[in-house]
C-alpha positions as CSV (number, residue, x, y, z in Angstrom):
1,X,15.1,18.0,-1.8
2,X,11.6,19.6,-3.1
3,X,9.0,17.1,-2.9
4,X,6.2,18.6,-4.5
5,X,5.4,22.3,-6.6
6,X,2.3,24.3,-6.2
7,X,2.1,27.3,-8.4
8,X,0.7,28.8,-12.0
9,X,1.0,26.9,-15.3
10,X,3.2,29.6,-17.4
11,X,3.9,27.1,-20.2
12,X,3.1,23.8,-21.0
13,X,5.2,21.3,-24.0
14,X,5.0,17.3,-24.5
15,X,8.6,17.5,-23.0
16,X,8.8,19.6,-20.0
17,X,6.1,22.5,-18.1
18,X,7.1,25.3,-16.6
19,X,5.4,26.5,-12.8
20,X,5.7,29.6,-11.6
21,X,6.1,30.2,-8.0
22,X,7.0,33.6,-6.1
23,X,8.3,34.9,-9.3
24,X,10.6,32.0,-10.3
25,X,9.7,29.8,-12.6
26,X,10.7,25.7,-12.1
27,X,11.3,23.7,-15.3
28,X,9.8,20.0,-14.8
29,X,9.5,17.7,-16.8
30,X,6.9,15.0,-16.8
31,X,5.3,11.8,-18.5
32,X,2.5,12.2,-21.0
33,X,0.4,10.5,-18.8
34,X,0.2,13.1,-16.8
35,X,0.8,15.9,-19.2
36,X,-2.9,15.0,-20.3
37,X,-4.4,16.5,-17.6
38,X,-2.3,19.8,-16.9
39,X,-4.5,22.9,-16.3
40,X,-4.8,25.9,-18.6
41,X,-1.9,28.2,-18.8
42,X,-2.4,30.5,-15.7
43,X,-4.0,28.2,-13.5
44,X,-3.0,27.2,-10.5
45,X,-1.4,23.6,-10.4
46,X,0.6,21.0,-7.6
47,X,2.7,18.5,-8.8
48,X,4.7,15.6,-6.5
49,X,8.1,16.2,-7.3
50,X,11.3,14.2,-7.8
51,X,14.6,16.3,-7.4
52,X,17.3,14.4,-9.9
53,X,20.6,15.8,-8.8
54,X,23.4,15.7,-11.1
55,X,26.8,16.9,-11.4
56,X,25.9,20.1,-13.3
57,X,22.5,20.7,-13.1
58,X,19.2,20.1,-10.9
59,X,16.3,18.3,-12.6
60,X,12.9,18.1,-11.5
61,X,10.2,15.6,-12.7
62,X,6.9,16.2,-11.6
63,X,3.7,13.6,-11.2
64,X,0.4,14.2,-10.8
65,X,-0.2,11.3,-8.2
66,X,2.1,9.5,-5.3
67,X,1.2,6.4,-7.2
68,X,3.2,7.7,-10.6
69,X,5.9,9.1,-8.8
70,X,6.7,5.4,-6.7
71,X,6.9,3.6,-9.9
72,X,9.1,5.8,-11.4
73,X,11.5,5.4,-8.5
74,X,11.2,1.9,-8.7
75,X,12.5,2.1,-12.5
76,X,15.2,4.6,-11.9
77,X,16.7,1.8,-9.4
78,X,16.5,-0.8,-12.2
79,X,20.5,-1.0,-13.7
80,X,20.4,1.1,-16.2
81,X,17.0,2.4,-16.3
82,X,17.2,6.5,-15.6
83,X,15.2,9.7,-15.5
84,X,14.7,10.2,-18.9
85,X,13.9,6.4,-20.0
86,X,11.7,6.6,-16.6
87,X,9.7,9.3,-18.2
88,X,10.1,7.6,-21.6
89,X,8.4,4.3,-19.9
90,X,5.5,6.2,-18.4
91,X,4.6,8.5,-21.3
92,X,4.4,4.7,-23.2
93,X,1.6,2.6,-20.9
94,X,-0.3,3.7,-17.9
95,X,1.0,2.8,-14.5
96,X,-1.5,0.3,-13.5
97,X,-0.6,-1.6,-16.9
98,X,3.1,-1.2,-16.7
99,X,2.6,-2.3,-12.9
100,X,0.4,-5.2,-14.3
101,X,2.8,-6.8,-17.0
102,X,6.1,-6.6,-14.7
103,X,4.3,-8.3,-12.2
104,X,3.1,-11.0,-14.6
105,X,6.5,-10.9,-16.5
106,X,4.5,-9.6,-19.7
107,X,7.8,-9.7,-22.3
108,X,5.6,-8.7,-25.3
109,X,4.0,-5.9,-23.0
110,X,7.1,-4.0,-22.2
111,X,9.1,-4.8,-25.4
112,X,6.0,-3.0,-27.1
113,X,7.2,0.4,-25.1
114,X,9.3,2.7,-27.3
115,X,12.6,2.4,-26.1
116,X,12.4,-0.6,-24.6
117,X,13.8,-3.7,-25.6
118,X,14.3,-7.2,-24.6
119,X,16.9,-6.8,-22.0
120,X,15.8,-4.1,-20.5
121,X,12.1,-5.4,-20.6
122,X,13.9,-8.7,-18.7
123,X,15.8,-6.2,-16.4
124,X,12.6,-4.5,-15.1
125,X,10.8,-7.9,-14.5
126,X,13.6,-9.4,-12.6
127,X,14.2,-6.4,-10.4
128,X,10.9,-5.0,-9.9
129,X,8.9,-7.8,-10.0
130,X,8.7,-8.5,-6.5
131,X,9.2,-4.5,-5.2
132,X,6.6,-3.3,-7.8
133,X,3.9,-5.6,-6.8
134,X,3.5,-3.6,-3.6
135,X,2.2,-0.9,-5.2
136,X,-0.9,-2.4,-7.4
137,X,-4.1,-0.7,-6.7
138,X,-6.1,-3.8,-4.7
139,X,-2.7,-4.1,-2.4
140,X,-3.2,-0.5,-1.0
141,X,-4.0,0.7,2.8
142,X,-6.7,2.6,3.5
143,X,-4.8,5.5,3.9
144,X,-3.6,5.2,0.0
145,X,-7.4,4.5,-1.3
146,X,-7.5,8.4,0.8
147,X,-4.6,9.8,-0.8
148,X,-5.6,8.8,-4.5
149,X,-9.4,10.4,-3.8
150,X,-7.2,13.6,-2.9
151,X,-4.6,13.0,-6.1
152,X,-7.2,12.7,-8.2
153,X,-10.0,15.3,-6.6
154,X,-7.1,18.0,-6.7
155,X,-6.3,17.2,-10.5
156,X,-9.9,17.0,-11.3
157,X,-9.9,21.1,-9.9
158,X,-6.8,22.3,-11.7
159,X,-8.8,20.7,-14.8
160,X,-10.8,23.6,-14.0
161,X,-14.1,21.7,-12.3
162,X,-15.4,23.2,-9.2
163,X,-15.0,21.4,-6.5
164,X,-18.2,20.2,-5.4
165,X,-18.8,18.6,-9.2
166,X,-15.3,17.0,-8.9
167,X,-16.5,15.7,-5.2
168,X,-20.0,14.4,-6.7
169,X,-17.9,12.4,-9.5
170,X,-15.6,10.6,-7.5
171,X,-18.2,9.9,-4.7
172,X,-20.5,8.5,-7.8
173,X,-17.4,6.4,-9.3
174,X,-16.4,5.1,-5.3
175,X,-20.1,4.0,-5.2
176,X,-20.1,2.1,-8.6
177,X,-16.8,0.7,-8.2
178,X,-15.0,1.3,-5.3
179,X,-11.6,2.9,-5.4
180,X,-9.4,0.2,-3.8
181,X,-8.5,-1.4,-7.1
182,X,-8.0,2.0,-9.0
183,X,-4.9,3.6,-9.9
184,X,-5.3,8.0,-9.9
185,X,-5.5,7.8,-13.2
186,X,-8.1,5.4,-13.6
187,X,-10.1,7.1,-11.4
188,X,-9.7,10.7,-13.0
189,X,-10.4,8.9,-16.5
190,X,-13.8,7.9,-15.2
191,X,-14.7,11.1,-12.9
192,X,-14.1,12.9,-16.5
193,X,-16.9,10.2,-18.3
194,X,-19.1,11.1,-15.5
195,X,-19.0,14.6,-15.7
196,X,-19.0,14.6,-19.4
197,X,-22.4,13.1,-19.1
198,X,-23.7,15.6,-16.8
């Protein structure tokens, strides 16, 4: 099974990206959520992978952060939930939120998701509402606060920000808030604000 996909960015679409590696190029699709931070075509890029095995074809869904790519797990294991409504789910509300309103059993939240309606909005709360509840932001180890500051330091550098500015934002955005109740994409959102302002 491939578990993640570091390469260059050869084409990028709403629907699916493209990653060169070695001279092959992996199709993968992923959510809008984090299609809105993919690199440059050319630049280098790693994505956490999900290999979706079927009976005539290999698909591969790719996720900028461990965080994204636990949830949608999670929602491929809800009866009648799979890849492509997974995607469908997290291109429609951020993780944090969608992690928020199934643990509150927030109907009018999830119904307001395209594709999603009532029963399937019920189905996600009454099988995920204990499992997903694991993985809100306060609820993490240490060792997860560490691996979001990496998720979201290496996305900030394929965004094409050295290093050492990416470093200086997050360190700024740890000091002002702390990073144990912050999703990666929360804390990418606000590492951009701060080095917009720079």
């Amino acid at each position: 099974m491939i578990a993640s996909i570091e390469g260059n960015l050869t084409f990028k679409s709403p629907n699916y990206l493209i990653i060169d590696v070695g001279g092959i190029g992996y199709q993968i699709f992923v959510p809008l959520s984090s299609f809105y931070f993919l690199p440059n075509i050319g630049d280098s890029i790693r994505l956490n992978i999900y290999t979706h095995l079927k009976e005539d074809a290999i698909q591969l869904y790719g996720f900028f952060s461990k965080e994204e790519k636990e949830i949608f797990i999670s929602l491929i294991g809800v009866t009648g939930i799979g890849p492509k409504l997974a995607i469908n789910i997290l291109s429609g509300i951020s993780p944090s939120d969608l992690v928020k309103a199934i643990s509150e059993g927030n109907l009018v939240t999830l119904n307001a998701i395209p594709g999603i309606g009532r029963k399937t909005a019920e189905r996600l709360i009454l099988e995920l509402k204990e499992k997903i509840g694991s993985l809100r932001g306060p609820e993490v180890s240490a060792e997860g606060i560490d691996n979001n500051y990496e998720d979201a330091l290496s996305a900030l550098v394929n965004l094409g920000y050295k290093r050492s500015l990416a470093e200086m934002a997050l360190k700024q955005f740890r000091t002002d808030s702390g990073l144990n109740s912050k999703s990666v994409e929360e804390m990418i959102k606000e590492a951009l604000k701060i080095l917009h302002r720079k």
